[in-house]
mmCIF file as Biopython writes it, N, C-alpha, C and O atoms, coordinates in Angstrom:
data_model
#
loop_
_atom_site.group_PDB
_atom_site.id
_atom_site.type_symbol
_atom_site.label_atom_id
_atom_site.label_alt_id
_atom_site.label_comp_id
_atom_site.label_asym_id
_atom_site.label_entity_id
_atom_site.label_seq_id
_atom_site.pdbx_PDB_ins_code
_atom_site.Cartn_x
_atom_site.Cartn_y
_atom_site.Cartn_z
_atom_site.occupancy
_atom_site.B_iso_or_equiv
_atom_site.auth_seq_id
_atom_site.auth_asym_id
_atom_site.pdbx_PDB_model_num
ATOM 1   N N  . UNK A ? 1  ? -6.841  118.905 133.108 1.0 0.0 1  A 1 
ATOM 2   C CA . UNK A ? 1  ? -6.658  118.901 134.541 1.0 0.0 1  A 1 
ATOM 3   C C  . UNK A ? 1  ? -7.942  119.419 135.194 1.0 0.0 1  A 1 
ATOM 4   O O  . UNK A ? 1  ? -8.572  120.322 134.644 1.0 0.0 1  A 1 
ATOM 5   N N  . UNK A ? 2  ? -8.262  118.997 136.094 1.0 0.0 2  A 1 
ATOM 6   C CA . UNK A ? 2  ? -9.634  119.042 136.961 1.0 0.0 2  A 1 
ATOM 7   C C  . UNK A ? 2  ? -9.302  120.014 137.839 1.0 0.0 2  A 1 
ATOM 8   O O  . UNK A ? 2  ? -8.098  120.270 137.858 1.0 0.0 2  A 1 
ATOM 9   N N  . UNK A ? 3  ? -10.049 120.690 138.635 1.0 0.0 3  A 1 
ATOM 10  C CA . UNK A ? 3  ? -10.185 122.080 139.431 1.0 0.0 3  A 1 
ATOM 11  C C  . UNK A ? 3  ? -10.830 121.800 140.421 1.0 0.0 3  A 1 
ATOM 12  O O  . UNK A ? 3  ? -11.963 121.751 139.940 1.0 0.0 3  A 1 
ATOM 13  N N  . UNK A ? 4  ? -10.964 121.516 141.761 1.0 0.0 4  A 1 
ATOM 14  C CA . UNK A ? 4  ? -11.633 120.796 142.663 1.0 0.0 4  A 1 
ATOM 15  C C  . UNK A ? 4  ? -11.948 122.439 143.444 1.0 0.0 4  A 1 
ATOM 16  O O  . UNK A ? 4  ? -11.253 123.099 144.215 1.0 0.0 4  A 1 
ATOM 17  N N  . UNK A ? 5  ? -13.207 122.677 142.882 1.0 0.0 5  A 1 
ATOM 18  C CA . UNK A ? 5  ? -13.999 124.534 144.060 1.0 0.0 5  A 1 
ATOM 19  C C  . UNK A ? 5  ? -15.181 124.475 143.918 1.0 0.0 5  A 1 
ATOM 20  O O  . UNK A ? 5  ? -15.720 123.729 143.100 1.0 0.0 5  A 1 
ATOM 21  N N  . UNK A ? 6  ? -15.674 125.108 144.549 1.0 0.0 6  A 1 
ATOM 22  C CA . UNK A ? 6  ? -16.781 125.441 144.621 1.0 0.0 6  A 1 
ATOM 23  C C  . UNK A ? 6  ? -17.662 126.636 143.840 1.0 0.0 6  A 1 
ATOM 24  O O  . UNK A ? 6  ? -17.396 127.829 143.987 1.0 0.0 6  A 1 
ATOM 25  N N  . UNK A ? 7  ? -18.860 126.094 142.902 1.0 0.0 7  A 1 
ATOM 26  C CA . UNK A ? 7  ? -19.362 126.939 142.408 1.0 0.0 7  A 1 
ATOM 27  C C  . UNK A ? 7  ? -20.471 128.074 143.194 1.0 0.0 7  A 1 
ATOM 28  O O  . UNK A ? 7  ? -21.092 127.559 144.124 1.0 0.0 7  A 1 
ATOM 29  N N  . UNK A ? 8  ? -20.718 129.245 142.977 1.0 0.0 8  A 1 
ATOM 30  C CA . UNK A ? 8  ? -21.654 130.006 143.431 1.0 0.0 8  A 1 
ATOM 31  C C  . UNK A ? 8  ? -22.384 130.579 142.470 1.0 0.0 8  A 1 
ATOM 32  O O  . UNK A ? 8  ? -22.104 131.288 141.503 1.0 0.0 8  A 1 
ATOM 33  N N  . UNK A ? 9  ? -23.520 130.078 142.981 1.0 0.0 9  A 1 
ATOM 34  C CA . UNK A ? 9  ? -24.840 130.663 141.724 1.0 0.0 9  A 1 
ATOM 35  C C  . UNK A ? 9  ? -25.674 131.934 142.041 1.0 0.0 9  A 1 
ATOM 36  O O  . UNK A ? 9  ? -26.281 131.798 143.103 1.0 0.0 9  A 1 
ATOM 37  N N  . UNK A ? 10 ? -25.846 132.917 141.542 1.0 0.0 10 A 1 
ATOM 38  C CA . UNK A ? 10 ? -27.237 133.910 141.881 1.0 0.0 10 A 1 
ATOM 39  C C  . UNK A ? 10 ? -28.247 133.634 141.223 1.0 0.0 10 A 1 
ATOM 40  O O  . UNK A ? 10 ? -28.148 133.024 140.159 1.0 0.0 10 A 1 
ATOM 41  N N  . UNK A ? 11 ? -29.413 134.026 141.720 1.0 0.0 11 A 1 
ATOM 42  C CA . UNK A ? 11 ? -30.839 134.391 141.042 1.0 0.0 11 A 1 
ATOM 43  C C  . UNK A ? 11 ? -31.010 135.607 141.604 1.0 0.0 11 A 1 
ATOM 44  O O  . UNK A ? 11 ? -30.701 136.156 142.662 1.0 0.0 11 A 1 
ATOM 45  N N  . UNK A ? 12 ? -31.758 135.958 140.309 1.0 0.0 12 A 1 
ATOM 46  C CA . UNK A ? 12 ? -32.867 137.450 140.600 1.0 0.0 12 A 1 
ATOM 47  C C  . UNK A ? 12 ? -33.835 136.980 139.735 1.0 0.0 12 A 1 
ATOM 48  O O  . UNK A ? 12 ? -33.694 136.239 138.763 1.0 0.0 12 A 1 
ATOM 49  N N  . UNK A ? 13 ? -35.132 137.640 140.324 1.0 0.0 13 A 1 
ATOM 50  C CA . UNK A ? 13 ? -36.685 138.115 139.532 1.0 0.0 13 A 1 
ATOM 51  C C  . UNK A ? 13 ? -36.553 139.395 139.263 1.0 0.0 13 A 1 
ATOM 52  O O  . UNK A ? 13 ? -36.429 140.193 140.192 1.0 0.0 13 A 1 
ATOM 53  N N  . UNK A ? 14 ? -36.556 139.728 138.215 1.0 0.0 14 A 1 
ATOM 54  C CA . UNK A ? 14 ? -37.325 140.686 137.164 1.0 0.0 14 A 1 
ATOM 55  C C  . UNK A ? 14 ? -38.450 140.886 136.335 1.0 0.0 14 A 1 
ATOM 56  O O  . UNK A ? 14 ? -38.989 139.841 135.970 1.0 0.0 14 A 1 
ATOM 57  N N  . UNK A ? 15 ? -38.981 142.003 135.915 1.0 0.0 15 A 1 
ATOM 58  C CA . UNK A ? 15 ? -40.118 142.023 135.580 1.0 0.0 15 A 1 
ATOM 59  C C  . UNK A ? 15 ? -39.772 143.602 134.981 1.0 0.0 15 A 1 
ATOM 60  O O  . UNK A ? 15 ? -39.215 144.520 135.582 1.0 0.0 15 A 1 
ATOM 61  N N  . UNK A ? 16 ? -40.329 143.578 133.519 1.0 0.0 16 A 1 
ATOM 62  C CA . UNK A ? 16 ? -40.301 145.109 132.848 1.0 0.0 16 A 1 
ATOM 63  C C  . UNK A ? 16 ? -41.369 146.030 133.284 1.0 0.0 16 A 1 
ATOM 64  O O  . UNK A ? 16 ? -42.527 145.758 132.966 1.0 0.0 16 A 1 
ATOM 65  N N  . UNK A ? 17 ? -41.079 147.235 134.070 1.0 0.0 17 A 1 
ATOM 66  C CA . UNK A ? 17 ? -42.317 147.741 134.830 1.0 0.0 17 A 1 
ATOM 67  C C  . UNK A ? 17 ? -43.322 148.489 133.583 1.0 0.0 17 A 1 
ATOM 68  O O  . UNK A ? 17 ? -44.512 148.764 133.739 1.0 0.0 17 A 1 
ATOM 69  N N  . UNK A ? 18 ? -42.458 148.752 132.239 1.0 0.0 18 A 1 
ATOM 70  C CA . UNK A ? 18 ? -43.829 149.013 131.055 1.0 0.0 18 A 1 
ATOM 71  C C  . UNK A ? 18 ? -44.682 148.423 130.943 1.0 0.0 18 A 1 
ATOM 72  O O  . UNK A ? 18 ? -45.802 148.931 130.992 1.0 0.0 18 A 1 
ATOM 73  N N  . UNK A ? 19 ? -44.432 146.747 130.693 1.0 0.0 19 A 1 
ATOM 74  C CA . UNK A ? 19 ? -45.371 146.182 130.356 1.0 0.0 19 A 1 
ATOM 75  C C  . UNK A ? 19 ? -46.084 145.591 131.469 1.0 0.0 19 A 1 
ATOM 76  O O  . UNK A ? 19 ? -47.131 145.099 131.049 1.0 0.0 19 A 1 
ATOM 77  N N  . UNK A ? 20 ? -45.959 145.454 132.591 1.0 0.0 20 A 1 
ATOM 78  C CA . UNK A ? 20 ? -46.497 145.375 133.729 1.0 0.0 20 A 1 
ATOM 79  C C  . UNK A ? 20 ? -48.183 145.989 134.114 1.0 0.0 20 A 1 
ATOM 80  O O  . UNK A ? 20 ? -48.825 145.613 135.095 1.0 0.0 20 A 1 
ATOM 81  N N  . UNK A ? 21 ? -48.479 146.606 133.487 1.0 0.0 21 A 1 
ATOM 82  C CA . UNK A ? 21 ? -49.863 147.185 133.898 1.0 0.0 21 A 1 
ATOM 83  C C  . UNK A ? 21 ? -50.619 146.583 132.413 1.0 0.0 21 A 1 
ATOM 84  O O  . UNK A ? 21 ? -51.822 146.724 132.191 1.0 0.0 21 A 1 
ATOM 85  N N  . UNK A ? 22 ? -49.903 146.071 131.712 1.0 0.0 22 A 1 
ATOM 86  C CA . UNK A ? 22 ? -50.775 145.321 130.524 1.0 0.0 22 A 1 
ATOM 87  C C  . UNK A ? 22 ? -51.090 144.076 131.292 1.0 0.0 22 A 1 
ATOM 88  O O  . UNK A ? 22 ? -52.096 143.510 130.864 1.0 0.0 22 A 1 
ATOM 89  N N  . UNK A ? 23 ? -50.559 143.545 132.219 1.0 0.0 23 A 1 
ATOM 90  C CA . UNK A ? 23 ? -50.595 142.155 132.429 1.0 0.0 23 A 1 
ATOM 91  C C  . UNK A ? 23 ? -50.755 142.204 133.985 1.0 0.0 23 A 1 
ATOM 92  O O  . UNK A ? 23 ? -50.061 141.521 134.738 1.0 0.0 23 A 1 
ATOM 93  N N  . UNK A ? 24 ? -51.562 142.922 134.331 1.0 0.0 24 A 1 
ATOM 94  C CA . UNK A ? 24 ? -51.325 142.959 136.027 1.0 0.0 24 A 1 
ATOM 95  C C  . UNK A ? 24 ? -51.852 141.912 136.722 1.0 0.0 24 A 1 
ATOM 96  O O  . UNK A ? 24 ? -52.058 141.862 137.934 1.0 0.0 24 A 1 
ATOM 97  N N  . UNK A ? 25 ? -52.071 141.030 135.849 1.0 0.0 25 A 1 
ATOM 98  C CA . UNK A ? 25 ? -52.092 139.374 136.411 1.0 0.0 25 A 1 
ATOM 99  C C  . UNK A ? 25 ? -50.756 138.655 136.709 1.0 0.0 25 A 1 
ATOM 100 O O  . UNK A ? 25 ? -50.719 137.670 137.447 1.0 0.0 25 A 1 
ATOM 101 N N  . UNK A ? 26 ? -49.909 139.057 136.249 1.0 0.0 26 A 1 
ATOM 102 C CA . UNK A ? 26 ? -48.324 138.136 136.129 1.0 0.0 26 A 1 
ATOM 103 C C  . UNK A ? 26 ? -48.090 138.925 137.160 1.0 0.0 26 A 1 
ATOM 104 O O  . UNK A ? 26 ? -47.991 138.079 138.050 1.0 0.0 26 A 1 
ATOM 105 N N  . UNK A ? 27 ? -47.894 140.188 137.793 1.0 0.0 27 A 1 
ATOM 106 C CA . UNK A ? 27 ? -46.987 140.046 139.009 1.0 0.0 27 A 1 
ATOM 107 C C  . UNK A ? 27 ? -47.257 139.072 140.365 1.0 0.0 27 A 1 
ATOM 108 O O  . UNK A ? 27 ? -46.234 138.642 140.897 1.0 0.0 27 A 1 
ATOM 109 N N  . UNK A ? 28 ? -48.266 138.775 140.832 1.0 0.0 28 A 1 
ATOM 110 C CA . UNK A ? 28 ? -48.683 138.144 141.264 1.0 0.0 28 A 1 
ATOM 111 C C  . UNK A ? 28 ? -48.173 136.547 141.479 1.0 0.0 28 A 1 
ATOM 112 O O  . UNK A ? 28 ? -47.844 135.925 142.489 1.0 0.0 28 A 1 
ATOM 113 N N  . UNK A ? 29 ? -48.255 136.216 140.198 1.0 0.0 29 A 1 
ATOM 114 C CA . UNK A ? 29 ? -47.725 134.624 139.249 1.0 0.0 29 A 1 
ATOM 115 C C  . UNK A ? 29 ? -45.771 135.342 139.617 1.0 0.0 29 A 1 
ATOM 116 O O  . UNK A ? 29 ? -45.125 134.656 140.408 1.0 0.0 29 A 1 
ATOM 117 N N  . UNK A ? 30 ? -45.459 135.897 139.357 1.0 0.0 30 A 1 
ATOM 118 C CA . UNK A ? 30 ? -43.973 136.170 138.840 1.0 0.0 30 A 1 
ATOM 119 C C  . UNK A ? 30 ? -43.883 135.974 140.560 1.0 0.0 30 A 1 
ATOM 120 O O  . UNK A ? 30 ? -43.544 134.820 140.821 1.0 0.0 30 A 1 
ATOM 121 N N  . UNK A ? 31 ? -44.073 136.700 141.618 1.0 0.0 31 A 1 
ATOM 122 C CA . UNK A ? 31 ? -43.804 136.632 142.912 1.0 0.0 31 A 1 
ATOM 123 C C  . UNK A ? 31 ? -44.358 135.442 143.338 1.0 0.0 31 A 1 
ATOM 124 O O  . UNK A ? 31 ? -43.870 135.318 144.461 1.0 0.0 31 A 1 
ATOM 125 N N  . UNK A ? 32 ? -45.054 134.513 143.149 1.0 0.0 32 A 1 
ATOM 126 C CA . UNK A ? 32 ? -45.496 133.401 144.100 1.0 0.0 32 A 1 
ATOM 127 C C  . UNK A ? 32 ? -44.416 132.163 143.219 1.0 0.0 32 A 1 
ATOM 128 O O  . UNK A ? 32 ? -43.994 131.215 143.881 1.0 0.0 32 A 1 
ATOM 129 N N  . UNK A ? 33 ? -44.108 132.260 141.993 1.0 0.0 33 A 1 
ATOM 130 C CA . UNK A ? 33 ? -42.934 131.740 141.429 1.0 0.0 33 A 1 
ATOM 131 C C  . UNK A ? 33 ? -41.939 131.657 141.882 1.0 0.0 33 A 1 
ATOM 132 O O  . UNK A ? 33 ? -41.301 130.610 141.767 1.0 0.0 33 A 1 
ATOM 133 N N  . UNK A ? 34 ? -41.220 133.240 142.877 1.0 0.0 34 A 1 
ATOM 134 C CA . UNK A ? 34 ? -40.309 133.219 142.812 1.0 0.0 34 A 1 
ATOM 135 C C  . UNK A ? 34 ? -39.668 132.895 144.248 1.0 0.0 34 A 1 
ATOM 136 O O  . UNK A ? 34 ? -38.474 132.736 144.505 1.0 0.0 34 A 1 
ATOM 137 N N  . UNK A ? 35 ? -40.851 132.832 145.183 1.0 0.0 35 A 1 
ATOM 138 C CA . UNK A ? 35 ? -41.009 132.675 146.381 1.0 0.0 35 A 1 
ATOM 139 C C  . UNK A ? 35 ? -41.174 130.898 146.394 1.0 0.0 35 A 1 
ATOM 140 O O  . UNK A ? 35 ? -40.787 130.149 147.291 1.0 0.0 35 A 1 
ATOM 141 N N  . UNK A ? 36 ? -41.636 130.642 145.539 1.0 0.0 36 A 1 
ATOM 142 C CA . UNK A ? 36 ? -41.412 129.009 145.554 1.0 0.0 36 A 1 
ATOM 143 C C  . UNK A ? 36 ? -40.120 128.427 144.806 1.0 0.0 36 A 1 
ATOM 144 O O  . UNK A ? 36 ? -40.019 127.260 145.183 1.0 0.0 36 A 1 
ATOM 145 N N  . UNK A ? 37 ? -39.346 128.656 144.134 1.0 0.0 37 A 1 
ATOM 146 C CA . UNK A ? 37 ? -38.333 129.018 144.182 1.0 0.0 37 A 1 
ATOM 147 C C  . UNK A ? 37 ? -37.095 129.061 144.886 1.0 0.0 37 A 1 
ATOM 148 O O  . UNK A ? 37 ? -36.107 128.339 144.755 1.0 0.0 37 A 1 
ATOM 149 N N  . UNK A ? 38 ? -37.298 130.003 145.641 1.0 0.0 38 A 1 
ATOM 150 C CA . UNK A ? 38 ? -36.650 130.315 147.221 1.0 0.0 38 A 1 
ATOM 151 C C  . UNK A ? 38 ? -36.780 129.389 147.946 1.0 0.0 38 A 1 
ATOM 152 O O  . UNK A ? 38 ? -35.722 129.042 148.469 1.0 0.0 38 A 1 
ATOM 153 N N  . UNK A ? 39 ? -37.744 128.753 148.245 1.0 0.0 39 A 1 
ATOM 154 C CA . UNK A ? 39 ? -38.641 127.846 149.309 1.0 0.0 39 A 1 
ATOM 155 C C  . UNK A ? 39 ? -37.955 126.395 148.865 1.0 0.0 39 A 1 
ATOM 156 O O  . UNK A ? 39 ? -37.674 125.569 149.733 1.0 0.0 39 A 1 
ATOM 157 N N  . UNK A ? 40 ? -37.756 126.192 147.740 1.0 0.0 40 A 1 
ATOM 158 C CA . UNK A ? 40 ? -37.031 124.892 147.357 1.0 0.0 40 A 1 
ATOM 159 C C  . UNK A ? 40 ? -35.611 124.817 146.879 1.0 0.0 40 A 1 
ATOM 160 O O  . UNK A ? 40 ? -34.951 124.058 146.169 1.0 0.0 40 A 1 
ATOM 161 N N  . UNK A ? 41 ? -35.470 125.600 147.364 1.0 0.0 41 A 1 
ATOM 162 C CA . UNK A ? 41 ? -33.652 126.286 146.899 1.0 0.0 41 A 1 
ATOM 163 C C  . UNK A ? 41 ? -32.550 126.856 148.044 1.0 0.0 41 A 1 
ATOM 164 O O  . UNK A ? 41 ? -31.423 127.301 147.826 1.0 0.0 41 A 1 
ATOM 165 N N  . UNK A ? 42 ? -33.264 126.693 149.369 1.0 0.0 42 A 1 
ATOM 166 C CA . UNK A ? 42 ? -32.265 127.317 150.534 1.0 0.0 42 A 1 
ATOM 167 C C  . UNK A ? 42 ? -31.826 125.817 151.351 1.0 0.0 42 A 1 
ATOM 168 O O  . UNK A ? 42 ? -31.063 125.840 152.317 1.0 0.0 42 A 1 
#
């Protein structure tokens, strides 16, 4: 039998703040990701 509703989805961005200063190139990349993202998703 079929169920006729509506689904609801979340997103979140995360990021491990340890390894974060090894790579302080990716936050940058991780936020313009996630903002495009957003931008094609509302």
């Amino acid at each position: 039998m079929l169920v006729n509703t509506k689904a609801k989805v979340g997103v979140f961005s995360i990021a491990l703040g340890a390894y974060l200063p090894q790579f302080p190139q990716l936050v940058p990349e991780f936020e313009s990701q996630y903002e495009a993202f957003k931008k094609n998703n509302t």
